[in-house]
Residue frames as a rotation matrix with the C-alpha (Angstrom) as fourth column:
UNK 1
0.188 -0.862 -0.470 -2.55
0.604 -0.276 0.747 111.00
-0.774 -0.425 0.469 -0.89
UNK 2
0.585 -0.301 -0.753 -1.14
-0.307 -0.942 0.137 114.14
-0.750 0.151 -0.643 -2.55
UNK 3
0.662 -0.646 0.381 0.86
0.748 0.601 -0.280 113.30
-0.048 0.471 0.881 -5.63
UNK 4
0.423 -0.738 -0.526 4.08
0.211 -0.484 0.849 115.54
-0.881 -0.470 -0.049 -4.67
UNK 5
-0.623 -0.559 0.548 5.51
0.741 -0.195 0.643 115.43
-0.252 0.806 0.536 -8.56
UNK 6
0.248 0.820 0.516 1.91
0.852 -0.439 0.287 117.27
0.461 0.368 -0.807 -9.46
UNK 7
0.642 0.210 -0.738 2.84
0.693 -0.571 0.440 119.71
-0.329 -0.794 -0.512 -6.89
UNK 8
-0.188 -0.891 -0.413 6.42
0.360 -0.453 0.815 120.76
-0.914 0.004 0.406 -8.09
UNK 9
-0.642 0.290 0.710 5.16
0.757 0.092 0.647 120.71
0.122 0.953 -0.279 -11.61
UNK 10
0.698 0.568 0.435 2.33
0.534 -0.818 0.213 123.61
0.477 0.084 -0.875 -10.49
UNK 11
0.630 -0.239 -0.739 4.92
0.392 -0.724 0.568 125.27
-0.671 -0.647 -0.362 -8.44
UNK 12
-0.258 -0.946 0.198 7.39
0.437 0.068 0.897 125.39
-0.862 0.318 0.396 -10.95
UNK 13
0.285 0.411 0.866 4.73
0.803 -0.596 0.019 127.13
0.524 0.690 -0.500 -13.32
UNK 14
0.930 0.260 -0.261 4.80
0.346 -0.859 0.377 130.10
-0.126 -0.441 -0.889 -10.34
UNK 15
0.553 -0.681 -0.481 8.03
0.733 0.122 0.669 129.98
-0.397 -0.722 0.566 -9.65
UNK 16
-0.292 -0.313 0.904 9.35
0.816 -0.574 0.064 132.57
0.499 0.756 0.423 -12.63
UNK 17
0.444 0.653 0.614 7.23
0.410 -0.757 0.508 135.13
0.797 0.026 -0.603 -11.26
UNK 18
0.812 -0.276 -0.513 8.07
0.564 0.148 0.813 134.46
-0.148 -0.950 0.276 -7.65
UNK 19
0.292 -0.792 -0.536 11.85
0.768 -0.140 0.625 135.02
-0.570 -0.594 0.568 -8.45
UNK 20
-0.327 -0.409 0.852 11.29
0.887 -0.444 0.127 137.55
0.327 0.797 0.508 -10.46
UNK 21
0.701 -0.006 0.713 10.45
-0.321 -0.896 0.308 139.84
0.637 -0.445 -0.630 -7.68
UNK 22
-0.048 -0.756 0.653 13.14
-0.716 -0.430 -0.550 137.97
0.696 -0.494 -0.520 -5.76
UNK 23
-0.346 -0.024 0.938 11.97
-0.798 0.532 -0.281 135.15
-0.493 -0.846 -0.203 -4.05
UNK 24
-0.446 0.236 -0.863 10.71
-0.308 0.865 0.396 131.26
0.840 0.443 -0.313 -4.41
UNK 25
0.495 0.598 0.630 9.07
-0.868 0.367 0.334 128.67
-0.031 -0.713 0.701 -2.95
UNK 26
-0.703 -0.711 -0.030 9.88
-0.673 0.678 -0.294 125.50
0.230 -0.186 -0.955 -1.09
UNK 27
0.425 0.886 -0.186 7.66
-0.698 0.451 0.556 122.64
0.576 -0.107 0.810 -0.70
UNK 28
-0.586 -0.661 0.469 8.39
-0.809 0.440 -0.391 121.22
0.052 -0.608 -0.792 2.57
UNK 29
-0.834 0.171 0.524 5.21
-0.137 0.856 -0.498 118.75
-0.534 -0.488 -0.690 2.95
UNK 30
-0.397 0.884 -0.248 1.99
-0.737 -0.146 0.660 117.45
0.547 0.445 0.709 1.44
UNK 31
-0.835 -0.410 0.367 -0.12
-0.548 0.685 -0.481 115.13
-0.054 -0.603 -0.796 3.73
UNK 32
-0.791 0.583 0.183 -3.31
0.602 0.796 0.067 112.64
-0.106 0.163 -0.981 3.69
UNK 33
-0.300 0.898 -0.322 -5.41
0.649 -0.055 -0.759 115.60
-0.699 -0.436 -0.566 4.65
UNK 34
0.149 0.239 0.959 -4.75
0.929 -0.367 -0.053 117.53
0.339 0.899 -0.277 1.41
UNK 35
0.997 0.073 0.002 -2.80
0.073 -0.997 0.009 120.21
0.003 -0.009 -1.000 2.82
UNK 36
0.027 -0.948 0.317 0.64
0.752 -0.189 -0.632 121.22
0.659 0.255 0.708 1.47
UNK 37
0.843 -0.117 -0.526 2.83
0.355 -0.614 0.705 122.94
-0.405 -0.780 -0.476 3.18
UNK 38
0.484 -0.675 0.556 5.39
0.541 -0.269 -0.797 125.43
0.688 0.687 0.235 1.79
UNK 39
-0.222 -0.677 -0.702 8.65
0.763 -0.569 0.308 127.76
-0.607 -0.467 0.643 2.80
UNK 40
0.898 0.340 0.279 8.23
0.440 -0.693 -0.571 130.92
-0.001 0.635 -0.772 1.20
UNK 41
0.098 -0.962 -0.254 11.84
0.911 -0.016 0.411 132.25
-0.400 -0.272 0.876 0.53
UNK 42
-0.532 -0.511 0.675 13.95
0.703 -0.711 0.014 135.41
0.473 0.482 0.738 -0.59
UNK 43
-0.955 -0.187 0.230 11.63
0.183 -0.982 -0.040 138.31
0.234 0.004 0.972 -0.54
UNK 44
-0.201 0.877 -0.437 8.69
0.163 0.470 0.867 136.42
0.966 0.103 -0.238 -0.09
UNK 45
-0.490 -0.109 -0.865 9.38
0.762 0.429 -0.486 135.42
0.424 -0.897 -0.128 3.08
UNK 46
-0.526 -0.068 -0.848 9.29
0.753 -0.501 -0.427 138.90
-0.395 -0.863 0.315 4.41
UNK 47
-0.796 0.390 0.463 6.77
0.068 -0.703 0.708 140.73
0.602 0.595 0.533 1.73
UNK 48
-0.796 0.594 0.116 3.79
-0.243 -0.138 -0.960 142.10
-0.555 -0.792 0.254 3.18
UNK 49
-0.141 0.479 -0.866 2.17
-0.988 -0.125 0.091 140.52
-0.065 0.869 0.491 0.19
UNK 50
-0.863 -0.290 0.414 2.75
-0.387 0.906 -0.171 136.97
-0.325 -0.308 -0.894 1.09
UNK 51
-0.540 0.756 0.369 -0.48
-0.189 0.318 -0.929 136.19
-0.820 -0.572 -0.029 2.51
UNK 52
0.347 0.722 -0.598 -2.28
-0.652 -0.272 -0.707 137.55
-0.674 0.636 0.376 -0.71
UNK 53
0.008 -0.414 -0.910 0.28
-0.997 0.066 -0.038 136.28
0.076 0.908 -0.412 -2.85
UNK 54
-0.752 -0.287 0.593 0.04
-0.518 0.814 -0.262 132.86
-0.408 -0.504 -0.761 -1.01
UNK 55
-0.355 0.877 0.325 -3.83
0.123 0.388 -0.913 132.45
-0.927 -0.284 -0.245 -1.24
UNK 56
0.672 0.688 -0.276 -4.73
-0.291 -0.097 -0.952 133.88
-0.681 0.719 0.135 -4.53
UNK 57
0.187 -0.747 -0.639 -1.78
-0.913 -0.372 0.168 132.89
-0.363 0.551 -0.751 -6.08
UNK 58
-0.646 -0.678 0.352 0.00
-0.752 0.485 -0.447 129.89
0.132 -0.553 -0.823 -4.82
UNK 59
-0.678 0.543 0.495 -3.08
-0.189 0.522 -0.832 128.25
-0.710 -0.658 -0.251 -3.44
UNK 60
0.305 0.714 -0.630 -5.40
-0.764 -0.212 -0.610 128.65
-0.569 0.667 0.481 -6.70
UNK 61
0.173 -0.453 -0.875 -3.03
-0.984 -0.037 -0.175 127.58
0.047 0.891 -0.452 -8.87
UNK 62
-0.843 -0.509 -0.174 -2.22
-0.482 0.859 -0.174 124.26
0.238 -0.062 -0.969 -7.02
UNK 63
-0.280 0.917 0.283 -6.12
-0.049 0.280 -0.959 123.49
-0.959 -0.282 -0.033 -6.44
UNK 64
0.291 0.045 -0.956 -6.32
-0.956 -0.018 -0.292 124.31
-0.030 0.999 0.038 -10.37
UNK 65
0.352 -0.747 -0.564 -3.63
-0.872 -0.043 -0.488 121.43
0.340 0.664 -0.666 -10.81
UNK 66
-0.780 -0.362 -0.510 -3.34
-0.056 0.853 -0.520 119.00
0.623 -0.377 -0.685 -8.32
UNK 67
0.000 0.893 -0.450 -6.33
-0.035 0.450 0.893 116.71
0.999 0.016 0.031 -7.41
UNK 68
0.581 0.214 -0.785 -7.39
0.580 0.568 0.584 116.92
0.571 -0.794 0.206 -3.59
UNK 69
-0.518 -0.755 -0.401 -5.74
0.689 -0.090 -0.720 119.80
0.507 -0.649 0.567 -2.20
UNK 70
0.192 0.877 -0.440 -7.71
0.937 -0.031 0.349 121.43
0.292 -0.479 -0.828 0.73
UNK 71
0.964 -0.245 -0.100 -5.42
-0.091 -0.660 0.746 123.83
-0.249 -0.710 -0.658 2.28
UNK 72
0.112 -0.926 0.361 -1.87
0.588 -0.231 -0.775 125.87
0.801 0.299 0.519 1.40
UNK 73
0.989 -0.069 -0.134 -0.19
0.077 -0.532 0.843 126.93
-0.129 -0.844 -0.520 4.40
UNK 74
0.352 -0.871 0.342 3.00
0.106 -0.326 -0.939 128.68
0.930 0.367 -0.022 4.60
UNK 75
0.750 -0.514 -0.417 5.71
0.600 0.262 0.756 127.81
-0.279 -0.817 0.505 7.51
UNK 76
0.809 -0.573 0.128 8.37
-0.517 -0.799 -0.306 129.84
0.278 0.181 -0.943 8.44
């Protein structure tokens, strides 16, 4: 299982950036199969950068940081 503090702890490194163009993130889930699931908010939500910013960002960083995650997917 996913340790969920590890998670907030790498998000909360991104997060500065994030809302310094205006947006954040929300961690809505993390389950057995090693895939988190997030909310992308503010300006995120609706950047045509997401995706990129999701995967090379978002998704690195918490595979860097927290043991056993397969897959970052972003719910609307």
């Amino acid at each position: 299982m996913l340790d969920k503090n590890l998670i907030e702890d790498a998000l909360n490194e991104i997060r500065p950036a994030l809302i310094a163009d205006g947006g954040n993130v929300e961690l809505i889930d993390a389950n057995d199969e090693g895939v988190v699931l997030l909310r992308l908010q503010g300006a995120c939500a609706g950047c045509p950068s997401a995706t990129m910013t999701l995967r090379m960002g978002i998704e690195r960083t918490l595979r860097e940081r927290v043991p056993g995650i397969t897959a970052v997917e972003a719910i609307m």
